[in-house]
N, C-alpha and C positions, 0 to 999 in steps of 0.2 A: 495514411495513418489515421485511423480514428481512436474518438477521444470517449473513455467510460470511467468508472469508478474504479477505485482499487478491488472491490470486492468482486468485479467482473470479469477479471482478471481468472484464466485456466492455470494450473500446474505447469510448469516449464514457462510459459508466458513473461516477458518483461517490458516495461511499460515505466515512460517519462514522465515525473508526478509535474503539472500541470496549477494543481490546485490544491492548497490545505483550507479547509472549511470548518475546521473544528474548534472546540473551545479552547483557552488559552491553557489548563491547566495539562491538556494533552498535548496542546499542539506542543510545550516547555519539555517534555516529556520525549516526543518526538524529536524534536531539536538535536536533542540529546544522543540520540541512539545514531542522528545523521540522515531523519527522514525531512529535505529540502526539495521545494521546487526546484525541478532541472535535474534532478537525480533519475538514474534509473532505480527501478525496483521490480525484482523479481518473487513471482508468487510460488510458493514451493509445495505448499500441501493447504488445503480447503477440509476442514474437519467435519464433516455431514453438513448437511443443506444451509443449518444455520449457525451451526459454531463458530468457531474462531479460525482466522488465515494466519499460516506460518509465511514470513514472508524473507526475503533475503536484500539489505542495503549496504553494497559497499562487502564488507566480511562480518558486520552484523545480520544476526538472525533475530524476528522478535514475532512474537504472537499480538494479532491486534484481533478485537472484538470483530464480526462483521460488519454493526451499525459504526463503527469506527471508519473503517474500511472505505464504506460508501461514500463519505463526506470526500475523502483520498481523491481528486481527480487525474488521471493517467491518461497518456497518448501511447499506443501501443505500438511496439516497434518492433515484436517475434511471439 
């Protein structure tokens, strides 16, 4: 298994968040929605090169920034 960012993550792809590096008003945010270390998270649509990623937690669906994304560390598992 290797270990990359959320935002490197392909379409169909799902991957073991490993690391939150973000600031606290996101990461409270994230919390929220059920994005935790040790979750999977699957990535579902990449909106052009640098938009924003549709991503899938649990049967939550949420749009994060890409620079968000990045901070997101995953271990990739399919």
């Amino acid at each position: 298994m290797s270990s990359t960012s959320l935002a490197q993550l392909k379409p169909g792809q799902i991957g073991i968040i490993t690391n939150l590096d973000i600031e606290e008003g996101l990461y409270r945010r994230l919390l929220a929605t059920g994005v935790r270390i040790g979750k999977p998270i699957e990535m579902l649509r990449s909106i052009f090169s640098h938009g924003p990623l549709h991503v899938r937690i649990g049967m939550t669906e949420i749009m994060l920034r890409r620079t968000e994304a990045q901070n997101i560390k995953v271990t990739i598992t399919s």
